[in-house]
C-alpha positions as CSV (number, residue, x, y, z in Angstrom):
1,X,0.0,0.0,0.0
2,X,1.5,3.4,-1.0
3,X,2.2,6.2,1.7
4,X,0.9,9.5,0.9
5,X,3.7,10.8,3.0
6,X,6.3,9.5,0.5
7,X,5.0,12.1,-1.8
8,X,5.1,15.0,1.0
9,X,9.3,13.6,1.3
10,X,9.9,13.7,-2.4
11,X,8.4,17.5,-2.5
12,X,10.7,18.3,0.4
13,X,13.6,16.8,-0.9
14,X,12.9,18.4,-4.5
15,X,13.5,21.2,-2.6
16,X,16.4,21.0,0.2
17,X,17.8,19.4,-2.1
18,X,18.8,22.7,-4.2
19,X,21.7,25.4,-3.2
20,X,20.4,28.3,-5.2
21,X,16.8,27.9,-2.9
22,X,19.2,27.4,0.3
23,X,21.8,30.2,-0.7
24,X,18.4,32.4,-0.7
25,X,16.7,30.8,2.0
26,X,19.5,29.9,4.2
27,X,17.6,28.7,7.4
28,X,16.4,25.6,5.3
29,X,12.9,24.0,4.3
30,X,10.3,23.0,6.8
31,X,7.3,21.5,7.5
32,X,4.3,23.5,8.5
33,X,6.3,25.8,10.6
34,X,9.8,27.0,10.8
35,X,12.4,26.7,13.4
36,X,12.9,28.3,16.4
37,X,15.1,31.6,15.4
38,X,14.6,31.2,11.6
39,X,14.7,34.2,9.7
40,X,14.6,32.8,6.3
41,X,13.0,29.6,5.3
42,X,11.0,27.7,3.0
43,X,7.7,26.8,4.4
44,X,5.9,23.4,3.0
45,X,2.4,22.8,4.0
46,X,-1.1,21.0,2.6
47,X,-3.1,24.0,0.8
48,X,-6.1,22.0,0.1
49,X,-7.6,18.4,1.5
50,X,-6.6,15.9,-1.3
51,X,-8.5,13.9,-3.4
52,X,-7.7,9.7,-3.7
53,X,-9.5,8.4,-7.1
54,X,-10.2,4.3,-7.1
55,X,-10.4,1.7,-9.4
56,X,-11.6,-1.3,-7.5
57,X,-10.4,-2.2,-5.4
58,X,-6.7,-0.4,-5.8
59,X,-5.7,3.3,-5.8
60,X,-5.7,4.4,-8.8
61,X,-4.0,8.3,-8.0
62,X,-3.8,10.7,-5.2
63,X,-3.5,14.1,-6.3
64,X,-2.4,16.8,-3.5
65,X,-2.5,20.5,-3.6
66,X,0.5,21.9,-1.3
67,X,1.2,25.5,-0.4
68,X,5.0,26.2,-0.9
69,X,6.1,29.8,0.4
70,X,9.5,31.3,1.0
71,X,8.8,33.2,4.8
72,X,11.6,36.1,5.9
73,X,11.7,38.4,8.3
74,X,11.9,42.3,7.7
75,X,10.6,44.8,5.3
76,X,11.8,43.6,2.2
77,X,10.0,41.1,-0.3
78,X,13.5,40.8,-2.5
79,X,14.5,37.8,-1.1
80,X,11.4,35.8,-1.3
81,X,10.5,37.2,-4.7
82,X,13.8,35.0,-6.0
83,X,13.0,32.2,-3.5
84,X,9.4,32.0,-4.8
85,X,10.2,32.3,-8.3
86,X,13.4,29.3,-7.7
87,X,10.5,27.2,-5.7
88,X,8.1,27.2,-9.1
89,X,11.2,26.6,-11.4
90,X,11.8,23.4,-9.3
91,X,8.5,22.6,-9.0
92,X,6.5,23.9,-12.4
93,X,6.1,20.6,-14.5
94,X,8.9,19.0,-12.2
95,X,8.8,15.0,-12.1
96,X,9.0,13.7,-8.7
97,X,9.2,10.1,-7.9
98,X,8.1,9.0,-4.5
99,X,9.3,6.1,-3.0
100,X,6.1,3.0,-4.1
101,X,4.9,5.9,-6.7
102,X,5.5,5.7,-10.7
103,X,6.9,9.6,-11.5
104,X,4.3,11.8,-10.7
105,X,1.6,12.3,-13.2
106,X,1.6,16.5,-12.3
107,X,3.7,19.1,-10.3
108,X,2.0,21.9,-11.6
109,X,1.8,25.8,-10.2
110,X,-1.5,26.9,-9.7
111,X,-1.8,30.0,-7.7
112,X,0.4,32.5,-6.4
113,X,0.8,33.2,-2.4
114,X,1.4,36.8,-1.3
115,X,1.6,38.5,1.9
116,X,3.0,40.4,5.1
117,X,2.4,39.3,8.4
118,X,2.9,41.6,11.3
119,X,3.9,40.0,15.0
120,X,1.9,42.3,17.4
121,X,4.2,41.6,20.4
122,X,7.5,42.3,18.2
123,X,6.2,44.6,15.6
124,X,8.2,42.0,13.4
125,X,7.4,42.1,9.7
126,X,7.4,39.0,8.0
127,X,7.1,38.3,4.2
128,X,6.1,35.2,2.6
129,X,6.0,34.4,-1.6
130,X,5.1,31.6,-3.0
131,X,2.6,29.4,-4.7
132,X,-0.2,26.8,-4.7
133,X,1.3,23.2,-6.6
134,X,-0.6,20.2,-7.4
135,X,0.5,17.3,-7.9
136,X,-0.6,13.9,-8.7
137,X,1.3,10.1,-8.4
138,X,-0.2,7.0,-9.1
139,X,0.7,4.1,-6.7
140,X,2.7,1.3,-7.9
């Protein structure tokens, strides 16, 4: 039986996996939520509840949309521009193969992310830039 976390591990690796993405976000790439003291990171999350099609009585795909954002703190949106824009590069029409999956079907971009977040206790600004991806494997 596949493991829809394998897919979530072959996103992430796609991208810590790549230096330019690192150089830029140098604090690394996380799951749902940063480390403590992280300034600059790459945040991957589940955007949307995903979808697991049949065909009696084996999976037949499972197609995931995943929010992908470069987060850093401070005033300027230079550095996750390029982060954001290196994320869809790796990502846009990527193939991915998780480990019990045939190469994904789709990695596709489907929405951009854009916003500041303002810490009330620290009067922190944060940015974050990135994107919406779905992507689809079919079980081996």
């Amino acid at each position: 039986m596949a493991d829809t976390s394998e897919i979530d591990a072959a996103v992430m690796a796609k991208l810590s996996g790549d230096a330019t993405l690192l150089g830029l976000m140098t604090n690394g790439v996380f799951w749902d939520v940063g480390s403590t003291g992280a300034t600059k990171f790459v945040i991957v999350s589940y955007a949307a509840a995903g979808e697991v099609a049949y065909t009696m009585p084996h999976t037949a795909w499972e197609s995931l949309v995943y929010l992908v954002k470069a987060t850093e703190q401070g005033t300027s949106g230079t550095n996750v521009k390029a982060a954001a824009k290196r994320i869809r590069e790796l990502l846009h029409d990527a193939v991915i193969t998780p480990a019990g999956y045939y190469p994904s079907l789709l990695v596709r971009y489907v929405q951009p992310v854009r916003y500041t977040e303002i810490d009330e206790q620290t009067d922190q600004r944060w940015q974050h830039r990135g994107g919406h991806y779905h992507v689809m494997a079919c079980p081996q």
